[in-house]
VEXRO-760772 format. One record per residue: x, y, z of N, C-alpha, C in turn; residue number from 1; residue in three letters; chain. Coordinates in Angstrom, 2 decimals. Example, Ala and Ser with C-alpha at 12.3 -4.5 7.8 and 13.67 -1.06 7.14 Angstrom:
+---------+---------+---------+---------+---------+---------+---------+---------+---------+-----+------+------+
:     nc1 :     nc2 :     nc3 :    cac1 :    cac2 :    cac3 :     cc1 :     cc2 :     cc3 : pos : code : unit :
+---------+---------+---------+---------+---------+---------+---------+---------+---------+-----+------+------+
:   13.19 :   -5.69 :    7.80 :   12.30 :   -4.50 :    7.80 :   13.20 :   -3.30 :    7.80 :   1 :  ALA :    A :
:   12.85 :   -2.25 :    7.08 :   13.67 :   -1.06 :    7.14 :   12.90 :    0.03 :    7.87 :   2 :  SER :    A :
+---------+---------+---------+---------+---------+---------+---------+---------+---------+-----+------+------+
end
This chain:
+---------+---------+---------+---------+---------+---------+---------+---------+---------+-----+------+------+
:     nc1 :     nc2 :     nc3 :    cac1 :    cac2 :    cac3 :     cc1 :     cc2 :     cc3 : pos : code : unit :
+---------+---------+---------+---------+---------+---------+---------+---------+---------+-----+------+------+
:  -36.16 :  169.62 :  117.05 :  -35.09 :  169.67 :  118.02 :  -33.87 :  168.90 :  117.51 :   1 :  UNK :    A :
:  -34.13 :  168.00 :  117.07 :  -32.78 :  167.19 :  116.33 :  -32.05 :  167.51 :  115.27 :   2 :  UNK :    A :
:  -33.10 :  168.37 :  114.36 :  -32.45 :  169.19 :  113.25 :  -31.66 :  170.03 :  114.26 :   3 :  UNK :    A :
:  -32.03 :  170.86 :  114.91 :  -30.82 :  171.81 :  115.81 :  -29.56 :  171.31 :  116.50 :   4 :  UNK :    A :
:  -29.42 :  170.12 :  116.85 :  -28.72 :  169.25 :  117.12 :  -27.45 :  168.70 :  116.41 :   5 :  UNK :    A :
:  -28.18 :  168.51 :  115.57 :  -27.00 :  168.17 :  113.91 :  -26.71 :  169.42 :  113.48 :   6 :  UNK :    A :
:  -27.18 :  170.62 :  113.54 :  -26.49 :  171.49 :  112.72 :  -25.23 :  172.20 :  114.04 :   7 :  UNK :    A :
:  -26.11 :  171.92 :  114.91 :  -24.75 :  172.03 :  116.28 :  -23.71 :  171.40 :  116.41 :   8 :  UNK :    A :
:  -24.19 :  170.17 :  115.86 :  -22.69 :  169.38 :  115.49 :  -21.68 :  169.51 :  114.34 :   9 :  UNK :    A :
:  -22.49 :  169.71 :  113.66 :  -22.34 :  170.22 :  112.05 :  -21.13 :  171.69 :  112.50 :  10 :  UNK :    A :
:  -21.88 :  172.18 :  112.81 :  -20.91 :  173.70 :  112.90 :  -19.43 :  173.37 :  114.03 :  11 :  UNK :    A :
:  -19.84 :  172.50 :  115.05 :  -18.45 :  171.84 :  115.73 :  -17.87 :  171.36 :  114.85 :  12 :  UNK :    A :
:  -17.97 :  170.13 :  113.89 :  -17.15 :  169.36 :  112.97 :  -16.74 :  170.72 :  112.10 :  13 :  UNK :    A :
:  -17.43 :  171.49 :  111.56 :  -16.55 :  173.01 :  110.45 :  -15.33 :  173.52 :  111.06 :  14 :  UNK :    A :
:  -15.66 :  173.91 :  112.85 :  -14.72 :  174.95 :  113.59 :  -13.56 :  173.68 :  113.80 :  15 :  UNK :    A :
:  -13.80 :  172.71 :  114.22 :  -12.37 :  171.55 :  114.18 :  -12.05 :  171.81 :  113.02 :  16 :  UNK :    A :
:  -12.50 :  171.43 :  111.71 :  -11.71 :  171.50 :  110.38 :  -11.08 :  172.81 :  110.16 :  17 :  UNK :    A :
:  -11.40 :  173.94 :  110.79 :  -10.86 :  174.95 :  110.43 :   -9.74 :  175.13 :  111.31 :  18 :  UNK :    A :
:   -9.93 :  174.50 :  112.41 :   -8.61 :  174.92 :  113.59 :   -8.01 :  174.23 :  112.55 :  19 :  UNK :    A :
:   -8.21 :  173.02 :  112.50 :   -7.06 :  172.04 :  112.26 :   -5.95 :  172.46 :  110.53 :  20 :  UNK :    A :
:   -6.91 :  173.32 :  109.89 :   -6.50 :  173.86 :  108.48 :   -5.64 :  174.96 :  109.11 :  21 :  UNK :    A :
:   -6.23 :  175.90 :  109.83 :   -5.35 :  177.37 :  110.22 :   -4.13 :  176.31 :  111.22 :  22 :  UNK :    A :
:   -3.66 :  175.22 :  111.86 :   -2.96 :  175.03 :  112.44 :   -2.06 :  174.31 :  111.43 :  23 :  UNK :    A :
:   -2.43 :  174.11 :  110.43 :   -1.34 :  173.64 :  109.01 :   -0.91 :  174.64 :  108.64 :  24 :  UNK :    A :
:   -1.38 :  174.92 :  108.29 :   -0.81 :  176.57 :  107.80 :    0.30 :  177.82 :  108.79 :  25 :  UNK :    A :
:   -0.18 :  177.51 :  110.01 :    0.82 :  178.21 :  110.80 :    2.36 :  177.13 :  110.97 :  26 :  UNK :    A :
:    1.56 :  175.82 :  110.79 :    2.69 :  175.00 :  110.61 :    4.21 :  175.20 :  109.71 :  27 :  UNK :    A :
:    3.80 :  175.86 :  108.45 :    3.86 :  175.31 :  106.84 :    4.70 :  177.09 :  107.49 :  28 :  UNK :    A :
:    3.90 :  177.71 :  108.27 :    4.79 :  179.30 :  108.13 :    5.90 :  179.16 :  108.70 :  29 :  UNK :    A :
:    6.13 :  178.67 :  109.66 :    6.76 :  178.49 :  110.59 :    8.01 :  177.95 :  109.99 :  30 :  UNK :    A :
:    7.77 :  177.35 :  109.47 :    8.90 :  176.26 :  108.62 :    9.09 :  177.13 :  107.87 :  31 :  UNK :    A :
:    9.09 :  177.98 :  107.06 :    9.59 :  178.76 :  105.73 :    9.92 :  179.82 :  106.26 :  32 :  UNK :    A :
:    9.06 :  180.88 :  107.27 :    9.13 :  182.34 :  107.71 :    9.54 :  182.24 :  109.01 :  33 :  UNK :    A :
:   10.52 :  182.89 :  109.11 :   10.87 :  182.81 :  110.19 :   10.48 :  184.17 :  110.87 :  34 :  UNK :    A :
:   10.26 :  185.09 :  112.22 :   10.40 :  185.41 :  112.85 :   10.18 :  187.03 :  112.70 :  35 :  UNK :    A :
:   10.76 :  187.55 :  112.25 :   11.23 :  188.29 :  111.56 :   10.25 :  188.95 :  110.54 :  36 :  UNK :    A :
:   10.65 :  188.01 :  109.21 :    9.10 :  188.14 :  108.47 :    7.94 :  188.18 :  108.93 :  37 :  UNK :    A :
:    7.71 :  187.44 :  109.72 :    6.22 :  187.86 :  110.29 :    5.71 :  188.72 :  111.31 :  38 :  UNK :    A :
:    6.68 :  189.02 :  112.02 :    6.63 :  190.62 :  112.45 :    6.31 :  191.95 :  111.16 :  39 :  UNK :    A :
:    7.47 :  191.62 :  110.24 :    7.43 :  192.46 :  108.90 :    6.47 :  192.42 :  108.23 :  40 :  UNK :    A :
:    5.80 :  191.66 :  108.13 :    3.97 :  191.38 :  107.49 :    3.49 :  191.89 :  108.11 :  41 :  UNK :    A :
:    2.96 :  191.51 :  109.46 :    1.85 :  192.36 :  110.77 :    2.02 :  193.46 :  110.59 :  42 :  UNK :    A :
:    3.55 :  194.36 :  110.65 :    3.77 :  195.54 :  110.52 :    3.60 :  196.28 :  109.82 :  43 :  UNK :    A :
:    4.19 :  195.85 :  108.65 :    3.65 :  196.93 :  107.42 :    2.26 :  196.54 :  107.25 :  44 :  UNK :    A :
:    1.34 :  195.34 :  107.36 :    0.23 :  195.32 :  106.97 :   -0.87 :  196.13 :  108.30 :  45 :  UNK :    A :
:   -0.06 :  196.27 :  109.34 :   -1.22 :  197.23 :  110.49 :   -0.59 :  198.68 :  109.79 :  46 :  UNK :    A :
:    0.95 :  198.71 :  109.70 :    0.81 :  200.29 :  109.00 :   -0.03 :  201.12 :  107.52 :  47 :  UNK :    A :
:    0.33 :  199.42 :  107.03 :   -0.52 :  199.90 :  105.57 :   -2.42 :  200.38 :  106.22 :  48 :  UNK :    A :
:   -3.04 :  199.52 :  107.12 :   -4.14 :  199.68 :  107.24 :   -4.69 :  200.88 :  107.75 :  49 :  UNK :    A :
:   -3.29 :  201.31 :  108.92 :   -3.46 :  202.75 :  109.53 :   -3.55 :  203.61 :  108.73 :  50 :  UNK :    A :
:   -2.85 :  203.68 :  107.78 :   -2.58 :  205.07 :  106.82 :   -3.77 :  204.96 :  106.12 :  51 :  UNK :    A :
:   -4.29 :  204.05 :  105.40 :   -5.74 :  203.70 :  104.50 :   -6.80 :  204.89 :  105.58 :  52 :  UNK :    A :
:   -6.73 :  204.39 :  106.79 :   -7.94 :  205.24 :  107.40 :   -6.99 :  206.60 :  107.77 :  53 :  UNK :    A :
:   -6.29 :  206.83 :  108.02 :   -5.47 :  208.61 :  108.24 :   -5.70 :  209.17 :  107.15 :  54 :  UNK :    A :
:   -5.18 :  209.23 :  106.19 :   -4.99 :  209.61 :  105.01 :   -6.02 :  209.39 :  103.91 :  55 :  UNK :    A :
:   -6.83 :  208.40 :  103.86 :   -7.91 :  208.29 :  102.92 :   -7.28 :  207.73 :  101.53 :  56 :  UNK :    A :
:   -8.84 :  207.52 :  100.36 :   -8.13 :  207.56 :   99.38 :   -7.53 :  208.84 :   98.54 :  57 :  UNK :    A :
:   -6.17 :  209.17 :   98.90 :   -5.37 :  209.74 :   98.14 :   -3.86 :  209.06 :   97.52 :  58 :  UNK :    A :
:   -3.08 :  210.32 :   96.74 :   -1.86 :  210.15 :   96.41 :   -1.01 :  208.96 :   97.06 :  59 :  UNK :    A :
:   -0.82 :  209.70 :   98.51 :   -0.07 :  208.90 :   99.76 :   -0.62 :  207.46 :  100.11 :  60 :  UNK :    A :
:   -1.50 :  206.97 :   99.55 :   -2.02 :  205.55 :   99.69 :   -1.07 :  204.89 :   98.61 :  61 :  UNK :    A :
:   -1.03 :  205.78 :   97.23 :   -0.55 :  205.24 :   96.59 :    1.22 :  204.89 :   97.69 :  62 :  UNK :    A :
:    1.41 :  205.67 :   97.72 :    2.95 :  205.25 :   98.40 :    3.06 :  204.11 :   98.75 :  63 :  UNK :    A :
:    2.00 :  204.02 :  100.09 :    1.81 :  203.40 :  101.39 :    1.66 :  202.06 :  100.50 :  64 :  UNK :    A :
:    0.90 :  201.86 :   99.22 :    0.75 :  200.61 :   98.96 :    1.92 :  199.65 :   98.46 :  65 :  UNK :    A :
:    2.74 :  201.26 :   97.83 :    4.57 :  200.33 :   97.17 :    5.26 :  200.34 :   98.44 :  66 :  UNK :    A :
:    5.00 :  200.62 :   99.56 :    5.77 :  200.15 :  100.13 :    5.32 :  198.73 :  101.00 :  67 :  UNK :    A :
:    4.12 :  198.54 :  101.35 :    3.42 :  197.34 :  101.52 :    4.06 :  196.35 :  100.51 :  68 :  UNK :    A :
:    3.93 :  196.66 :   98.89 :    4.44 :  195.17 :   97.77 :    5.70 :  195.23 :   98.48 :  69 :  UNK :    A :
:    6.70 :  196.20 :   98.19 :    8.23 :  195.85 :   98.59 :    8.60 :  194.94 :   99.76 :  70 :  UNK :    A :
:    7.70 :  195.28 :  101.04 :    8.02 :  194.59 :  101.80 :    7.22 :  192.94 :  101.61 :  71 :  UNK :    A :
:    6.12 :  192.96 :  100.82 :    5.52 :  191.42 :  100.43 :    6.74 :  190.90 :   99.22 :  72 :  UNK :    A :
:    7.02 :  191.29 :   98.73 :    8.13 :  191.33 :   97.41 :    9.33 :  190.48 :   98.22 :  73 :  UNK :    A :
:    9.73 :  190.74 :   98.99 :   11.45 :  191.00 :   99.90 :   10.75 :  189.32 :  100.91 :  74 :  UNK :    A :
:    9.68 :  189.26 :  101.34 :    9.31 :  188.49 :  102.26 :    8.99 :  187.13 :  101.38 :  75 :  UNK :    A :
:    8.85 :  187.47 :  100.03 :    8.31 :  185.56 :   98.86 :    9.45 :  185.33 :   98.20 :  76 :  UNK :    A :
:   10.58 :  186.68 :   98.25 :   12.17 :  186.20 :   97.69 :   12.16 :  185.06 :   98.75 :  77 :  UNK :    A :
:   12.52 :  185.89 :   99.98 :   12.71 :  184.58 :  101.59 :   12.14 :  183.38 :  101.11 :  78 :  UNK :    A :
:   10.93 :  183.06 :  101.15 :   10.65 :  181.81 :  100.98 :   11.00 :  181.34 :  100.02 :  79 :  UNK :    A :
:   11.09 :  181.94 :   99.10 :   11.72 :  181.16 :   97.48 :   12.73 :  180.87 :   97.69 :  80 :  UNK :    A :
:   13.40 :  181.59 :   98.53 :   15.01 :  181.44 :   98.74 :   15.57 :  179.72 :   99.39 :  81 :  UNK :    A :
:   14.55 :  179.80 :  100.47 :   14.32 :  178.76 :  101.82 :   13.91 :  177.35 :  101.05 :  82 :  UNK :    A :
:   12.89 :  177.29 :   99.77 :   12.80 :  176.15 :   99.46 :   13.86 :  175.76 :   98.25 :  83 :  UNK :    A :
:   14.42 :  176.67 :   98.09 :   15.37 :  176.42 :   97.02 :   16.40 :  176.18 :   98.16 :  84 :  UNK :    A :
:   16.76 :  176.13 :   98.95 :   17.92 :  175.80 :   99.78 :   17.58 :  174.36 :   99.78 :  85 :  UNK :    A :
:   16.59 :  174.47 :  100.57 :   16.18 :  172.85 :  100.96 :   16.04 :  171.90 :   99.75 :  86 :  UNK :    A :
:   15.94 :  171.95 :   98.70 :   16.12 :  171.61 :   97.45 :   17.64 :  171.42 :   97.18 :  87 :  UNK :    A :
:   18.72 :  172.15 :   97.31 :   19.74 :  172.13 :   96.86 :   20.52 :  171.09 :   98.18 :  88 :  UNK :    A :
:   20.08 :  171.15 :   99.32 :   20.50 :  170.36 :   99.91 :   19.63 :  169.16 :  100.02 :  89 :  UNK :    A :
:   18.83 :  168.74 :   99.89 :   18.33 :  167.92 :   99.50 :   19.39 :  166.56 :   98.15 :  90 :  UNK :    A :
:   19.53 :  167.74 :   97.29 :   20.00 :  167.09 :   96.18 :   21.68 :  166.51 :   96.38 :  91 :  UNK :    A :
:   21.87 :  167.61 :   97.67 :   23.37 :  167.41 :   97.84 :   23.50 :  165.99 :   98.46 :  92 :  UNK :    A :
:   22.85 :  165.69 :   99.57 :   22.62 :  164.46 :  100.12 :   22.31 :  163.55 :   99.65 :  93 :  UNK :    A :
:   21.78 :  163.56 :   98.37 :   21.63 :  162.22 :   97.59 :   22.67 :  162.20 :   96.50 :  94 :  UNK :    A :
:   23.84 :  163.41 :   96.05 :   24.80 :  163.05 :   95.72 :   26.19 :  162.65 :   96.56 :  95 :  UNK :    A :
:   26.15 :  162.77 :   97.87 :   26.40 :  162.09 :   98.85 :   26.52 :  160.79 :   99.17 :  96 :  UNK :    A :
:   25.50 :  160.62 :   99.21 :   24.72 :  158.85 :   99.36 :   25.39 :  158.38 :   97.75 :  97 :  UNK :    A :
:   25.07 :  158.57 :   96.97 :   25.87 :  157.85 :   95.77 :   27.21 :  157.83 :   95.90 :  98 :  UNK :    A :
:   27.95 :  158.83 :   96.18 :   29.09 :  158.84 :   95.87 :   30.04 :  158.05 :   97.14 :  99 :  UNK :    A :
:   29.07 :  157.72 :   98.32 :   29.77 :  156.83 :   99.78 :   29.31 :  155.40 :   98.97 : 100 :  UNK :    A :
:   28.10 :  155.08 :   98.04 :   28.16 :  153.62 :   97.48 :   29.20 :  153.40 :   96.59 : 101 :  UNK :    A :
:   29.96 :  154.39 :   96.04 :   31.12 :  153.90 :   94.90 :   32.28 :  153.97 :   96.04 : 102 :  UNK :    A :
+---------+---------+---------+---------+---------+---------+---------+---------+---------+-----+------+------+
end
């Protein structure tokens, strides 16, 4: 009975670590993707999935799949874009700060 006990706890302590990982992560999206993009993910990724079962494996998957990258393609520019901002302003503010000490 106590072995069942601990592994009951055991599997509570996993599902906390996992909320608490999937709630970093929605964190971490949130901050980079805005709104938009993640509509544009859900979307093409429920359309990409629809067509997989309509259509099967054929030709038209092939399509369905370049247009799935393009829109993953267009959505990691965004974030590349977003931490390179924050980077450049980042850097601006500490040439800022130097240049109010002279």
């Amino acid at each position: 009975m106590k072995k069942d006990s601990v592994t009951a706890t055991d599997s509570i302590k996993n599902k906390q670590d996992d909320i608490y990982k999937l709630s970093i992560i929605f964190t971490l999206m949130k901050k980079y993707l805005d709104w938009g993009n993640l509509l544009t993910i859900i979307l093409t990724l429920g359309l990409f999935i629809i067509a997989l079962f309509v259509t099967g494996f054929t030709k038209n998957l092939l399509l369905e799949a370049g247009v799935f990258l393009v829109s993953m393609k267009i959505i990691l520019m965004s974030y590349k874009n977003s931490m390179t901002e924050e980077k450049i302003l980042k850097e601006l503010k500490e040439i800022k700060e130097k240049l109010d000490k002279v």
